[in-house]
C-alpha positions in Angstrom: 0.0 0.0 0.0 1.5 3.2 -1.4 0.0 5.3 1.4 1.8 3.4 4.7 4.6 5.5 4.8 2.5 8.5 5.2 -0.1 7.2 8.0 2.4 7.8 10.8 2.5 11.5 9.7 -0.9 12.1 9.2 -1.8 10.3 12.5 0.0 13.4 13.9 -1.7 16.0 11.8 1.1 16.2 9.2 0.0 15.1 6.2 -3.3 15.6 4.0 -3.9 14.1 1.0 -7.8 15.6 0.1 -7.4 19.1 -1.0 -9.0 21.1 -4.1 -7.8 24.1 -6.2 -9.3 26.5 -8.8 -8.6 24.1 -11.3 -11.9 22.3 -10.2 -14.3 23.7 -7.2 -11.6 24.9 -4.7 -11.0 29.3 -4.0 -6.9 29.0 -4.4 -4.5 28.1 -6.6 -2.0 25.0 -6.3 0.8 27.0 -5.4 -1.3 29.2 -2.3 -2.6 25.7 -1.4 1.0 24.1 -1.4 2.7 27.1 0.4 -0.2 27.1 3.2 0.3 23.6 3.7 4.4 23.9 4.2 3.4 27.2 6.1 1.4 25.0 8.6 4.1 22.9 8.8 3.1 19.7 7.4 5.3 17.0 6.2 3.8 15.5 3.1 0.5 17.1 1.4 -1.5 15.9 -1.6 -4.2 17.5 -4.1 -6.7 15.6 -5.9 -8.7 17.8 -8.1 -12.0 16.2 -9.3 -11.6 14.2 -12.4 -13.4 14.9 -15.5 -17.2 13.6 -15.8 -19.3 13.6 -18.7 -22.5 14.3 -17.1 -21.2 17.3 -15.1 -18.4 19.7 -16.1 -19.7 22.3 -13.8 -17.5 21.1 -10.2 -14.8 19.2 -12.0 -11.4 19.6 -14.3 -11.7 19.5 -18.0 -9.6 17.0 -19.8 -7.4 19.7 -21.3 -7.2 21.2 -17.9 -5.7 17.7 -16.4 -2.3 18.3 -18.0 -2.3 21.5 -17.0 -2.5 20.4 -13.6 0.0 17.6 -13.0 2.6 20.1 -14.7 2.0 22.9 -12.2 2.0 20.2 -9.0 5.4 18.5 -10.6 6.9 22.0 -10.6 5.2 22.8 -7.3 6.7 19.5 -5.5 10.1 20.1 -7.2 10.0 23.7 -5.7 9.3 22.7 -2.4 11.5 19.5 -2.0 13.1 19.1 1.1 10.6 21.2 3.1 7.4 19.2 1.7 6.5 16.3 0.3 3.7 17.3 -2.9 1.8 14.5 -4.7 -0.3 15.2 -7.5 -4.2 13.0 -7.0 -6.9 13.0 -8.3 -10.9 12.5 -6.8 -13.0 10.4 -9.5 -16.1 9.8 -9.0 -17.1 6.2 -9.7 -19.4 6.4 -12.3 -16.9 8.4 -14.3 -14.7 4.9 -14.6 -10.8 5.0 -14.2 -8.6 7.5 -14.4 -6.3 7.2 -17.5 -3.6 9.5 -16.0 -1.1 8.1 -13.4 -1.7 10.1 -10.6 0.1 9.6 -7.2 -3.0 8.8 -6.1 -6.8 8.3 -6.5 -9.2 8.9 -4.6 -12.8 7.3 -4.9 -16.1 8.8 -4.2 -19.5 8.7 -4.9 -21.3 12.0 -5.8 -24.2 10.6 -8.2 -26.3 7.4 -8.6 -27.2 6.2 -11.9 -30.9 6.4 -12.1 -31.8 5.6 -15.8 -33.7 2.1 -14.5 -35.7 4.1 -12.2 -37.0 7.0 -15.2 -33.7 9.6 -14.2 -30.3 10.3 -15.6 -27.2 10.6 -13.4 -28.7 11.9 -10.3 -26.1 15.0 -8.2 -27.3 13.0 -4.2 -25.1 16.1 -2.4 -25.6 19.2 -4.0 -28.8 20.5 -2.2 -31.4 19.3 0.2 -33.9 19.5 -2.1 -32.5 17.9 -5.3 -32.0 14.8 -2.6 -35.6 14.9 -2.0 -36.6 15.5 -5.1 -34.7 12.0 -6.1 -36.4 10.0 -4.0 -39.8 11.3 -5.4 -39.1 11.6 -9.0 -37.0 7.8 -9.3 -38.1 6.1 -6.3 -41.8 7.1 -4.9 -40.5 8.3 -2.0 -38.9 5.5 -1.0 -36.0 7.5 0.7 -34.4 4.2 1.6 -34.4 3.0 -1.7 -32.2 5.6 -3.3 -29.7 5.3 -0.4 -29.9 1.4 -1.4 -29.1 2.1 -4.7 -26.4 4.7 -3.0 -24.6 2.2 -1.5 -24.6 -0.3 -4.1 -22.7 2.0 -6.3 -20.3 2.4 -3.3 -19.6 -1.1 -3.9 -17.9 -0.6 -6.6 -16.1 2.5 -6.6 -12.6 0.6 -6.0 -13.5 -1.5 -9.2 -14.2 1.2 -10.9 -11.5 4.0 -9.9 -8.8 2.2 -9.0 -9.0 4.3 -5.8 -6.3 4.3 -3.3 -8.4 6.0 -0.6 -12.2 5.7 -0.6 -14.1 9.1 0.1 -16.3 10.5 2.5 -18.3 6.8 2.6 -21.7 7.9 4.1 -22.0 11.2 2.0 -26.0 10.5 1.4 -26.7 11.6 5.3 -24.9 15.2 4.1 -28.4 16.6 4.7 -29.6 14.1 7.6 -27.0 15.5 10.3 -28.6 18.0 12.1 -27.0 20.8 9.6 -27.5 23.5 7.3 -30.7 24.1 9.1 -32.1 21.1 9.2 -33.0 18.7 12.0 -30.8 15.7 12.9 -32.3 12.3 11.5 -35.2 14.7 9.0 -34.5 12.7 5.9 -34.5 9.2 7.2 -33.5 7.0 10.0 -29.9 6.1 10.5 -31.0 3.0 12.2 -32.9 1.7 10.0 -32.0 -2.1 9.2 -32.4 -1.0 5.7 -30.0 1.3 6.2 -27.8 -0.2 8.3 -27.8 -3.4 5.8 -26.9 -1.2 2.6 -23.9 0.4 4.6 -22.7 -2.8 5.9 -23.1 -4.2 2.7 -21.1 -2.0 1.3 -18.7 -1.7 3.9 -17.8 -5.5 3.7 -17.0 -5.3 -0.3 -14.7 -2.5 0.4 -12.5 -3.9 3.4 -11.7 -6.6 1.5 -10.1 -4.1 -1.1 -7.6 -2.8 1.1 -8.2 0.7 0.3 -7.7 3.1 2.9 -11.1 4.9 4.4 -11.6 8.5 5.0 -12.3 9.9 7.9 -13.2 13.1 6.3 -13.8 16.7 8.8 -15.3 18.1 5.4 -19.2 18.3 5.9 -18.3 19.0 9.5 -16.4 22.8 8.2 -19.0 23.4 6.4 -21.7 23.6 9.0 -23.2 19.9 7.2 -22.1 18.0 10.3 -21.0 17.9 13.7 -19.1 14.8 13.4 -16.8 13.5 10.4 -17.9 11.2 7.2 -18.4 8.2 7.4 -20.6 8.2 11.1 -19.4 7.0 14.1 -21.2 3.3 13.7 -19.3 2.8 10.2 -16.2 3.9 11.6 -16.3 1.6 14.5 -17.9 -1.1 12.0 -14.8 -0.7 9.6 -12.7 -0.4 12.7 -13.5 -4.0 13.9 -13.1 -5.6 10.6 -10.0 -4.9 9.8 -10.0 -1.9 7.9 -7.9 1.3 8.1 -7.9 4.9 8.2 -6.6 8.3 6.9 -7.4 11.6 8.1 -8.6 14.0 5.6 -9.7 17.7 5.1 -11.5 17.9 2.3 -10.2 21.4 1.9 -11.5 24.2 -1.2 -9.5 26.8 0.4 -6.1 27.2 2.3 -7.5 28.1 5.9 -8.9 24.4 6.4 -6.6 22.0 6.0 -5.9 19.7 8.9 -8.7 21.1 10.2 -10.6 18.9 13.0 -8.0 16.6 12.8 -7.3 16.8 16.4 -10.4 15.8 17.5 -9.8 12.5 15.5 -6.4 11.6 16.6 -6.7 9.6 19.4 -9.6 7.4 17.5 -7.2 6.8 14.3 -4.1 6.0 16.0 -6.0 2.7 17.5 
């Protein structure tokens, strides 16, 4: 596993690997991003820019941007050698298929859910409360747990399908269940549900066995979505018992957030 050397540090708050620029949704530039992370004294420090998809160009990079980018993060991490570590990732969502770049890195998430079977398209599950809900109306008759179902089963295969390296923010579907942005904790559905609890864990299972690393990711929690880290507490525990592993991330867009809550988490990941 290419990411072992690096736990160590990022057990101790040194090292992020889940960070954005302005060449997809993030506010700064690679180099502000890169000298805020050496700045904050951190050891080794990744960006993974979203990969291109087909059925969204508005969030992500553009094929003829990718170049673009590694060049600029070669030159960054050749800069900055000897006071940081830079890698050059990528985040791909899975329904976008592999990368075809060699990144350092990949990581895998889950942003949409293909819905043509159910009378949809390539359904957005975490851009707005109400898209969510519309979803669940429109392609599955209300049947909120239904869509997270189907949510999960495309978590199944976002290793498969990625090649990811680290899997993403695993629970993102409750981004509007959590008690933020307003809303009231547990609105959209139960998070006990056995239905629920039986698509994560089915999930779950498929992806130990994979041996790609699992995010504990302070993102949603920054942005007011949450008060505790993706995936939940019960799926970290869950993952915890069965063998899988851990790495911290921020999930940063700008430079003032990286390593940010990963304090809170230390004592839980070092176990």
């Amino acid at each position: 596993m290419k990411f072992d050397k690096y736990l160590e540090l990022n057990k101790k708050g040194l090292a992020d690997f889940h960070a954005h620029t302005c060449y997809c949704d993030g506010n700064n530039t690679p180099e502000e991003m890169v000298r805020s992370a050496a700045e904050k004294g951190l050891a080794a420090f990744g960006l993974s820019g979203h990969g291109y998809t087909t059925y969204d160009e508005s969030y992500c990079m553009l094929p003829e941007d990718e170049a673009a980018y590694e060049r600029e993060i070669r030159k960054l991490a050749a800069e900055y050698e000897g006071r940081i570590e830079v890698l050059c990732g990528v985040e791909q969502d899975c329904l976008a298929g592999r990368p075809t770049r060699d990144w350092d890195y990949v990581i895998g998430s889950v942003h949409y859910i293909d819905c043509s079977q159910q009378g949809g398209g390539i359904e957005v599950i975490d851009e707005s409360r109400e898209i969510w809900l519309d979803i669940a109306d429109r392609c599955f008759g209300g049947d909120v747990y239904a869509m997270i179902e189907k949510y999960y089963e495309t978590e199944t295969s976002v290793v498969d399908s990625t090649g990811a390296d680290i899997i993403g923010h695993l629970d993102l579907i409750t981004k509007y269940n959590a008690g933020g942005e307003g809303g009231a904790k547990g609105e959209l559905f139960d998070e006990g549900h056995p239905r629920y609890v039986a698509a994560w864990q089915k999930a779950t299972d498929r992806l130990i066995e994979s041996g790609a690393l699992f995010e504990i990711n302070t993102g949603g929690m920054k942005r007011g979505y949450r008060t505790d880290a993706y995936p939940a507490k019960p799926i970290r525990d869950y993952i915890a018992a069965h063998g899988g592993r851990f790495i911290l991330s921020s999930d940063s867009h700008n430079t003032e957030t990286l390593c940010r809550g990963f304090d809170r988490y230390r004592d839980e990941i070092k176990k």
